[in-house]
C-alpha positions as CSV (number, residue, x, y, z in Angstrom):
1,X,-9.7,-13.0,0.8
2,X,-12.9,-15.1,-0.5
3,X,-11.9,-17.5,-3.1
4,X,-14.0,-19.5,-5.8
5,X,-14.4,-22.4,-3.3
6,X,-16.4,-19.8,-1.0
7,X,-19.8,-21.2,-1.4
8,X,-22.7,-19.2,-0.1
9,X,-25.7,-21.4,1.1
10,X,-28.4,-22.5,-1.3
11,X,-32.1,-22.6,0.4
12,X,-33.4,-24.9,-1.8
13,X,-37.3,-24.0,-0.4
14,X,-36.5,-20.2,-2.3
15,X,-36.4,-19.1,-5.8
16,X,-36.1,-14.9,-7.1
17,X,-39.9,-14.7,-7.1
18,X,-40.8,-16.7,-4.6
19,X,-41.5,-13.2,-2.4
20,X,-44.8,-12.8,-5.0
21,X,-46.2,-15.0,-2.5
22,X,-45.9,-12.9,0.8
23,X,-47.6,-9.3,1.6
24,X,-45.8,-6.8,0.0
25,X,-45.5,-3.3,1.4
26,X,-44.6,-0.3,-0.1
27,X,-44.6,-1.2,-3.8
28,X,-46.1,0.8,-6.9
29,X,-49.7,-0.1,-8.4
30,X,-48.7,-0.8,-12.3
31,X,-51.9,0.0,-14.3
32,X,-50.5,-2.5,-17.0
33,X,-48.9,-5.4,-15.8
34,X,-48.1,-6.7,-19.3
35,X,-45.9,-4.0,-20.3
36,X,-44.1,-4.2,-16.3
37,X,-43.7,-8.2,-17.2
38,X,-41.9,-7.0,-20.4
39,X,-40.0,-4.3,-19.1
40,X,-39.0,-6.9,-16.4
41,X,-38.1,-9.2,-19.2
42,X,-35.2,-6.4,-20.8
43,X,-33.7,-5.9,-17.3
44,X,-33.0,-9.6,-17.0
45,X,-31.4,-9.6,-19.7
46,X,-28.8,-6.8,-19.7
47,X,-25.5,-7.7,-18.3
48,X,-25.2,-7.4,-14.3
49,X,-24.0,-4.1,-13.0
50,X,-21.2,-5.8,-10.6
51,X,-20.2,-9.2,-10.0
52,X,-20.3,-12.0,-7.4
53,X,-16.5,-11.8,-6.8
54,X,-17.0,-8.2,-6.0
55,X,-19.6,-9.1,-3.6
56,X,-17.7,-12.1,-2.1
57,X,-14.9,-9.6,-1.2
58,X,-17.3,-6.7,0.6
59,X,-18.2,-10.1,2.3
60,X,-15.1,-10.8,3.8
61,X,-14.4,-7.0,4.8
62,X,-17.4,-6.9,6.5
63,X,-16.4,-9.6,8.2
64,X,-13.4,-8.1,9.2
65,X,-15.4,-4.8,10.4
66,X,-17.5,-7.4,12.3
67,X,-14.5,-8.4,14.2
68,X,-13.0,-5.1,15.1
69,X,-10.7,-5.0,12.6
70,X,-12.2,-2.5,10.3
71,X,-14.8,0.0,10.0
72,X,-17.8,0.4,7.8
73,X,-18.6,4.1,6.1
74,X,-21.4,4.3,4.0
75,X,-22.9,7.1,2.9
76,X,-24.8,9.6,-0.3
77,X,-27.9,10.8,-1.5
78,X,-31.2,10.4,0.2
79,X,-32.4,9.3,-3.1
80,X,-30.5,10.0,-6.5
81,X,-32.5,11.6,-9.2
82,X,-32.1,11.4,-12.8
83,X,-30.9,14.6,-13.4
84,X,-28.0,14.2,-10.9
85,X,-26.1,11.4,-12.8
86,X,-23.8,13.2,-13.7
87,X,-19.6,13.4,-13.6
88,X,-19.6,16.4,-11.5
89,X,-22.1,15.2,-9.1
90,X,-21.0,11.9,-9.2
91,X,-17.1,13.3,-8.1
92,X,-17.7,15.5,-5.5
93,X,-20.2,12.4,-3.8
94,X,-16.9,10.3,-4.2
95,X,-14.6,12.6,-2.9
96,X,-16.3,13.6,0.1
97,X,-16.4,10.0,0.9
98,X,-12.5,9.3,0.1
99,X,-12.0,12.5,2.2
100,X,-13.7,11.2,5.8
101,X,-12.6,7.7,5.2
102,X,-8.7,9.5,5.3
103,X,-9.9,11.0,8.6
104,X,-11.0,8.1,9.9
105,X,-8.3,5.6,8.8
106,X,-5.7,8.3,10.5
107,X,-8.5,8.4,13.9
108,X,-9.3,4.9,13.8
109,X,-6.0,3.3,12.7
110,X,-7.8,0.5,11.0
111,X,-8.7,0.2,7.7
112,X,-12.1,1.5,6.3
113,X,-14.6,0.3,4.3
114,X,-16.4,2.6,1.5
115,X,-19.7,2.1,0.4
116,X,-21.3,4.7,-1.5
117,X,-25.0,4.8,-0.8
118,X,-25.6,5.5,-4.9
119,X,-26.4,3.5,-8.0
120,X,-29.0,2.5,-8.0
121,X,-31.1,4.7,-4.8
122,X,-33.9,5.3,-7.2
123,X,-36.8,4.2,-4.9
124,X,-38.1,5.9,-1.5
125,X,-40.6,4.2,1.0
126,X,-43.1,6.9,1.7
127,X,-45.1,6.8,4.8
128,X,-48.8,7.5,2.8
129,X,-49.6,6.1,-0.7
130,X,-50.8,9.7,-1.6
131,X,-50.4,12.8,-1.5
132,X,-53.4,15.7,-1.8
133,X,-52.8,19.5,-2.7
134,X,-55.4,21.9,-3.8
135,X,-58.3,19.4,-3.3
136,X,-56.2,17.4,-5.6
137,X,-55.2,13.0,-4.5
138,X,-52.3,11.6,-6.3
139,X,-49.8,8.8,-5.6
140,X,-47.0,9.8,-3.6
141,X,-43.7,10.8,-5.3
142,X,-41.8,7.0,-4.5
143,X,-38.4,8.0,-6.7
144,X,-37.3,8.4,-10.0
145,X,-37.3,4.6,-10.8
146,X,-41.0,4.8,-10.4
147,X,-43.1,7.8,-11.0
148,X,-42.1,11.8,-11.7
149,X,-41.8,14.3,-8.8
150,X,-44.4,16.6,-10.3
151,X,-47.7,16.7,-9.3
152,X,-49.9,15.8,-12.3
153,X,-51.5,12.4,-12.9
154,X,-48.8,11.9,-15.7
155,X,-46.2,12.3,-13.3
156,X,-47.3,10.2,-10.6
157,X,-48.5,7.4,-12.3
158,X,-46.3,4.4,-12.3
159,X,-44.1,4.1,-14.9
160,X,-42.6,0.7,-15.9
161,X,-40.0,2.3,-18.3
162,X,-38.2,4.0,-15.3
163,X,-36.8,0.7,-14.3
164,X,-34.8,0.7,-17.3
165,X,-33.9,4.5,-16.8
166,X,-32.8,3.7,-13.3
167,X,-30.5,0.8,-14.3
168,X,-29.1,2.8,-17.0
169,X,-27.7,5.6,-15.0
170,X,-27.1,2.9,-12.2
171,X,-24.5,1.7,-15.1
172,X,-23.3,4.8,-15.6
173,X,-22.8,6.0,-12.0
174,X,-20.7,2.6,-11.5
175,X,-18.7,2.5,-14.5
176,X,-17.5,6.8,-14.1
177,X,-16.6,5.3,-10.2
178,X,-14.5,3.0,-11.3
179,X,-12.8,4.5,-13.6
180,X,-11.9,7.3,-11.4
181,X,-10.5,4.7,-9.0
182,X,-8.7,2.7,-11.6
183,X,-7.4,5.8,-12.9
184,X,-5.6,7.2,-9.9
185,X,-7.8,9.1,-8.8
186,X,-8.3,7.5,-5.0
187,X,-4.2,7.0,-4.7
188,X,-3.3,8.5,-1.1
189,X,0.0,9.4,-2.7
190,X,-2.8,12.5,-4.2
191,X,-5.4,13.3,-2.2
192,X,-5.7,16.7,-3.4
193,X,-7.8,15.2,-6.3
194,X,-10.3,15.1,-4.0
195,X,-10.2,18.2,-2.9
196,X,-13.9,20.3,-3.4
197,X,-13.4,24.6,-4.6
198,X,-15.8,26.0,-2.2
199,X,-13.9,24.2,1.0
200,X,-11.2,26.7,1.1
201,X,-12.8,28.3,4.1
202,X,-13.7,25.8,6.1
203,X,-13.4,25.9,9.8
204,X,-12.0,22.2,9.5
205,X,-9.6,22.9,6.0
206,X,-6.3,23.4,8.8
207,X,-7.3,20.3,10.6
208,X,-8.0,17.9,7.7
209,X,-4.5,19.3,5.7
210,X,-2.5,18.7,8.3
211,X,-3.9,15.3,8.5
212,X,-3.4,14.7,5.0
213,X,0.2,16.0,5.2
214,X,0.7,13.8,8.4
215,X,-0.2,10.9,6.0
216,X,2.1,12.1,3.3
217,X,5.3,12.0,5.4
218,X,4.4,8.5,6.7
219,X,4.1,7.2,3.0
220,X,7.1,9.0,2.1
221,X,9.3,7.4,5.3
222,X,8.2,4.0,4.4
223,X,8.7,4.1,0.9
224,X,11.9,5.6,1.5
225,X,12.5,2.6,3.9
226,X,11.5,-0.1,1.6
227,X,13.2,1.5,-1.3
228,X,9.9,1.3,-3.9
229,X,6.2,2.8,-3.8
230,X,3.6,1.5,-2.0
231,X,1.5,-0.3,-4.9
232,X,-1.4,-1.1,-2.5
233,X,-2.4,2.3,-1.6
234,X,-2.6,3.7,-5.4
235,X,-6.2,2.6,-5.3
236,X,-8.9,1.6,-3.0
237,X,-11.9,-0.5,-2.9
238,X,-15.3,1.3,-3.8
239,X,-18.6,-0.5,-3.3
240,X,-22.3,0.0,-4.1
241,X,-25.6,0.1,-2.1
242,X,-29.1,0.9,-2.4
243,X,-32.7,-0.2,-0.7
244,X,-34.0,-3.4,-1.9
245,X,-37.4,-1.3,-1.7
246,X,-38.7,-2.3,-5.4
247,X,-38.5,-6.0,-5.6
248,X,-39.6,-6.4,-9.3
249,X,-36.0,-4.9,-10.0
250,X,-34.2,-7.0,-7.1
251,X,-35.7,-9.9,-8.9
252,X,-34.5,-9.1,-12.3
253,X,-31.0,-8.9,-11.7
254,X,-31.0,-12.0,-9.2
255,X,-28.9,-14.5,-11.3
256,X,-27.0,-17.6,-10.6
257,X,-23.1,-17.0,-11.5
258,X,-20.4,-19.7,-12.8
259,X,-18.3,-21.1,-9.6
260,X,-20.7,-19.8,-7.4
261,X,-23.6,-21.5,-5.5
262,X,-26.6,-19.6,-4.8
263,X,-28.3,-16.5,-6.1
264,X,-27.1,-13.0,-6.3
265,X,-28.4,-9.7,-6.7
266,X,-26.0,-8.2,-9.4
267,X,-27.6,-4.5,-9.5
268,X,-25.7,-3.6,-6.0
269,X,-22.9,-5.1,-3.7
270,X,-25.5,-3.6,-0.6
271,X,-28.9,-4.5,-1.1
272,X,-30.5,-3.5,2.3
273,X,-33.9,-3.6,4.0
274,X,-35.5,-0.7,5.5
275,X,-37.0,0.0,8.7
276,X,-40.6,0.4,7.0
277,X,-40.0,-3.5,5.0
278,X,-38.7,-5.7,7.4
279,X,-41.7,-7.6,8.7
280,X,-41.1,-11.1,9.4
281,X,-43.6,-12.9,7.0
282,X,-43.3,-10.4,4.6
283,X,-41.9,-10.0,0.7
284,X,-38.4,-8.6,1.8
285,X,-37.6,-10.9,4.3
286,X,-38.3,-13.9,1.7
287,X,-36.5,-12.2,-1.0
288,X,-33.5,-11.1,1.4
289,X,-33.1,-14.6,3.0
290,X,-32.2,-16.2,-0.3
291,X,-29.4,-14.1,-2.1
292,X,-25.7,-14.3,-1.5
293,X,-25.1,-10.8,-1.0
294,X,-24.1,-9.2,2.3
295,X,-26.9,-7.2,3.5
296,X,-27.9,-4.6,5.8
297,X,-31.7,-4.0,7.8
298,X,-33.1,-0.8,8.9
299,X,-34.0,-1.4,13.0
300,X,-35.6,1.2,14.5
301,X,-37.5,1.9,17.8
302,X,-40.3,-0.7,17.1
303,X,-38.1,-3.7,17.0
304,X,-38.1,-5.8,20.3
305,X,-35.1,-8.5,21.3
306,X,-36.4,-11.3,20.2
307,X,-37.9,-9.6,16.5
308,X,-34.1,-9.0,16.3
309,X,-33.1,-12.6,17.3
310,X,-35.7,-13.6,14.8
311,X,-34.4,-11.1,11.9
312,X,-30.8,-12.7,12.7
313,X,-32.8,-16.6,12.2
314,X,-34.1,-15.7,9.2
315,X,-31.5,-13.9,7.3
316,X,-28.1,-15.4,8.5
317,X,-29.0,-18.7,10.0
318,X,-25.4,-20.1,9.5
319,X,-24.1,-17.5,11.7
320,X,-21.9,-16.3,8.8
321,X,-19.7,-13.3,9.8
322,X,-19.8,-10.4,7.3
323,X,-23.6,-11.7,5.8
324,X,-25.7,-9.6,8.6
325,X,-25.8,-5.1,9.2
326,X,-28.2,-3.9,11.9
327,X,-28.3,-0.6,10.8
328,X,-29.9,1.2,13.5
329,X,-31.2,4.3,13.7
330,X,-33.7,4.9,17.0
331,X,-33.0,9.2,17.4
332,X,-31.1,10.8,20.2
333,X,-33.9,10.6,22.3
334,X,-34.5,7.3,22.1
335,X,-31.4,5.7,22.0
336,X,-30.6,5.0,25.1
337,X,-33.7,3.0,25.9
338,X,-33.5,1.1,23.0
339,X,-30.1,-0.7,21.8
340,X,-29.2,-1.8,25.0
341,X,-31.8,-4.6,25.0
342,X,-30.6,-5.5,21.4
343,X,-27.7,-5.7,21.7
344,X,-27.5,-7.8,25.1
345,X,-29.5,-10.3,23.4
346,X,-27.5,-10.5,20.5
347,X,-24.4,-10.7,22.5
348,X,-26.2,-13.6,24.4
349,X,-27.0,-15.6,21.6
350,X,-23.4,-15.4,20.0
351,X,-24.7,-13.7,17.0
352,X,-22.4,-12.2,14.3
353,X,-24.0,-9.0,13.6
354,X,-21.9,-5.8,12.0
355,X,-23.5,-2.7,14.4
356,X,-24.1,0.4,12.2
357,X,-24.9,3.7,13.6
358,X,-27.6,5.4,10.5
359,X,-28.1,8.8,13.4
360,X,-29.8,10.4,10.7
361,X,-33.4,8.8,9.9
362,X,-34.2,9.2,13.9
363,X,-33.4,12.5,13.7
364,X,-35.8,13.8,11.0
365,X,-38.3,16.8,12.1
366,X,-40.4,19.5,10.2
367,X,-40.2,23.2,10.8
368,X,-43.0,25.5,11.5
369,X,-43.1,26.3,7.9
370,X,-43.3,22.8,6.5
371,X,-39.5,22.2,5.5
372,X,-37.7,18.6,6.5
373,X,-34.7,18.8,8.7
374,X,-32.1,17.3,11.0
375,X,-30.4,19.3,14.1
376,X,-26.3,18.4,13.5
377,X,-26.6,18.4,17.4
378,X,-29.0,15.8,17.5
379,X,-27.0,13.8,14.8
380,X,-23.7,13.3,16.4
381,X,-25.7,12.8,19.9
382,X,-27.0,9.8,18.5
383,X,-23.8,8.4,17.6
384,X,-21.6,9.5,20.1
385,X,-24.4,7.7,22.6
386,X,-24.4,4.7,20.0
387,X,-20.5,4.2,20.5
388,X,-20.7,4.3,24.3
389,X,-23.2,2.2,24.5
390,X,-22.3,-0.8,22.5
391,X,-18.7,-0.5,24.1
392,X,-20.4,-0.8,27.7
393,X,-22.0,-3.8,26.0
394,X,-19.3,-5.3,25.3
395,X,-19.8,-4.9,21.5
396,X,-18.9,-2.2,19.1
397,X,-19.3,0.4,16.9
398,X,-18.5,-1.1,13.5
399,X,-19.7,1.2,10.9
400,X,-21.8,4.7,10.1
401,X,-24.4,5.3,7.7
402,X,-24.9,8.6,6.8
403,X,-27.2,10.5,4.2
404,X,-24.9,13.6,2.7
405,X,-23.3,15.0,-0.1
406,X,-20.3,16.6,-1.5
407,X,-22.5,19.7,-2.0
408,X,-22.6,23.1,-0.4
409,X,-26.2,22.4,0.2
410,X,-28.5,24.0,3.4
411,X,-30.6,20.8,4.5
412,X,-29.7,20.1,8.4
413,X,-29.5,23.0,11.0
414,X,-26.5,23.0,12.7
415,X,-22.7,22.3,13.2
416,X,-19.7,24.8,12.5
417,X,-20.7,25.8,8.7
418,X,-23.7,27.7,11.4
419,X,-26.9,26.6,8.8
420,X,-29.8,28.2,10.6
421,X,-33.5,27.4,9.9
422,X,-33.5,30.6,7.9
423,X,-30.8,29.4,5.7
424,X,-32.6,26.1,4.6
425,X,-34.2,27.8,1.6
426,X,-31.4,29.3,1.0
427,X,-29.7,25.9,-1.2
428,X,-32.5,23.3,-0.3
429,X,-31.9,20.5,-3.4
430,X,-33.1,17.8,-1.8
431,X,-36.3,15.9,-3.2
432,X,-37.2,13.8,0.4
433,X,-34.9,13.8,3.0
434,X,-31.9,16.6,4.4
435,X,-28.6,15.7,3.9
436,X,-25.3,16.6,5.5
437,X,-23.4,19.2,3.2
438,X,-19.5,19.2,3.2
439,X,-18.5,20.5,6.2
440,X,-21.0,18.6,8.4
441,X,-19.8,15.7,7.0
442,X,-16.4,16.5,7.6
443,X,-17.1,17.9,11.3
444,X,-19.5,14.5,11.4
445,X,-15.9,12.3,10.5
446,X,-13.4,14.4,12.7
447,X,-16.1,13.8,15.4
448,X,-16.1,10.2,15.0
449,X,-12.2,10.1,14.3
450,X,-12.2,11.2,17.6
451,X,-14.3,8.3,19.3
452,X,-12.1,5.5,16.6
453,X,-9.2,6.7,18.5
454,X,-10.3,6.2,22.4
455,X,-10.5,2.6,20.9
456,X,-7.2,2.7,19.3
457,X,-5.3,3.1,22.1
């Protein structure tokens, strides 16, 4: 475990704002800097939303899931919205996740990391700056933290104020987590507080219950054996993430902490960079290369060996396990052709990089009628190719990151809940991207449970 003599490098060349001075993509036009300086001002002020030694410990596990000897689930909303913070939403997100990290700790036989891809996913990238209907140019729709999904010029203006909306129900999402988990709520001695109504039917409800009962008897034989209950297991570790996308907000919660060198950004455990962000002499590289936080980068099939050499350079030039995710995410199609080179050259230069499977983003198409989607086919193809070919790499498959919900939502096509294109408008909640509903996700776990356990043996 990380202690407080665990001192994360200083770069003395870097300060929180000293990204203002590189090309910036994908960030909001403010039409009035003066009140986005004073809104900035309020967010620096309000206490942090975790703290560095929660961040020095998703460090070390990370470090561990670098190694081999655990495994890296992350995974919720697309984007959060306002109007879903709230304790129902908020549950059934956790408990899906507590739910496939049981499958894959029983699969796998290592321990799992959870990070739950919420708290604080206010902000999209967007691949225009506008969007036109009915002769009609706006700004794009970039999340709640910045403008209003409705199309009117009051909507879609940049909206300074949001920022401290966002961090709000960031607050909110965190503190409802953790008191679940401090509660009882994640103890393995009960993991039918997880359970979700609609499930009852579910091609994979047999499977997963006699899982859960296989992990019932074991904790009953050993407590039995040692003669008292297994304290450890009556709660687990929970962490936060979100995309570093908006760096006025990284910025404002990047604060220097008592027994701690170095800067930390205090809004998430997970800051990460996406796919769209991570040019090498721009704004998200300099901000990135200075905090103290483990973080993750979006890589997909643009990136070249020695772009990823460079990434690894810039943002983890001690070579410190547990600090660097590649988070790729190329598409089925692509796959193939393109980690193989990365991670040769990785593996050449002795890098310490955590491998993450995202097999959504890759994955993304349109139908004929103009509706987003992912193929469940096409999802696990992607990581069930990702997992053989980092293992005939010598490397490994260390983690998954996976857009979904605890929801009975209709948003990818495919897998044994049979969601045709005809049923996407049938429960279609999503504001940007498709996410897995329950039973994907669950199918989408067993799947990879499956893969964990070739390695197990």
């Amino acid at each position: 475990m990380p202690t407080a003599t665990d001192k994360p490098v200083a770069h003395p060349d870097w300060t929180p704002t000293s990204w203002q001075a590189k090309p910036a993509a994908q960030q909001p036009v403010y039409p009035d800097p003066e009140v986005l300086q004073r809104t900035l001002g309020q967010l620096a002020r309000l206490p942090p939303l975790v703290t560095s030694w929660e961040i020095e410990n998703l460090k070390h596990q990370l470090a561990e899931a670098t190694r081999g000897e655990r495994f890296l689930l992350q995974g919720g909303d697309c984007s959060e919205s306002f109007a879903d913070c709230e304790s129902s939403a908020i549950a059934s997100k956790l408990k899906i996740l507590l739910q496939m990290s049981l499958v894959l700790v029983q699969g796998g036989k290592k321990r799992v990391t959870r990070i739950g891809r919420f708290a604080g996913q206010y902000a999209k990238p967007r691949s225009t700056d506008t969007e036109t209907q009915k002769g009609v140019t706006l700004p794009s729709y970039r999340g709640d933290m910045i403008n209003c999904a409705g199309f009117s010029r009051e909507d879609r203006t940049p909206n300074p104020e949001l920022l401290l909306r966002a961090f709000e129900r960031s607050g909110l999402t965190i503190n409802f987590v953790r008191s679940l988990i401090e509660g009882g709520f994640a103890d393995l001695h009960h993991p039918e507080y997880w359970e979700l109504g609609f499930v009852a039917n579910s091609q994979h409800a047999v499977e997963y219950t006699r899982m859960v009962e296989t992990i019932g008897d074991s904790l009953r034989f050993m407590e039995t054996l040692t003669g008292s209950v297994l304290a450890d297991i009556n709660r687990v570790d929970f962490f936060t993430s979100h995309e570093g996308l908006l760096l006025y907000y990284e910025q404002a919660q990047t604060r220097q902490v008592p027994r701690h060198s170095g800067w930390y950004n205090l809004s998430t455990h997970f800051p990460w960079i996406g796919d769209r962000t991570r040019a090498l002499d721009g704004a998200h590289l300099e901000y990135f290369r200075g905090i103290a936080n483990p973080i993750g980068i979006k890589i997909g099939p643009s990136v070249t060996p020695d772009e990823a050499l460079a990434l690894t350079q810039m943002l983890n030039p001690k070579n410190e396990p547990g600090r660097l995710t590649f988070i790729h995410r190329f598409g089925a199609d692509r796959v193939e052709k393109c980690l193989p080179p990365l991670v040769e050259a990785i593996r050449r230069r002795g890098q310490q990089v955590l491998w993450c499977c995202d097999p959504m983003h890759g994955n993304t198409e349109t139908t004929k009628s103009g509706i987003k989607t992912r193929r469940f086919e096409k999802i696990t193809g992607e990581l069930e190719l990702s997992y053989r070919i980092l293992k005939a790499c010598g490397a490994h498959l260390g983690g998954v990151h996976f857009e979904l919900t605890g929801d009975n939502v209709t948003e990818c096509i495919g897998g044994a809940s049979g969601v045709t294109e005809a049923d996407l408008t049938r429960d279609y909640r999503s504001t940007l991207d498709p996410r897995l509903n329950y039973e994907q996700a669950m199918e989408m776990a067993l799947l990879l449970a499956r893969l964990l356990a070739q390695s197990s043996r």
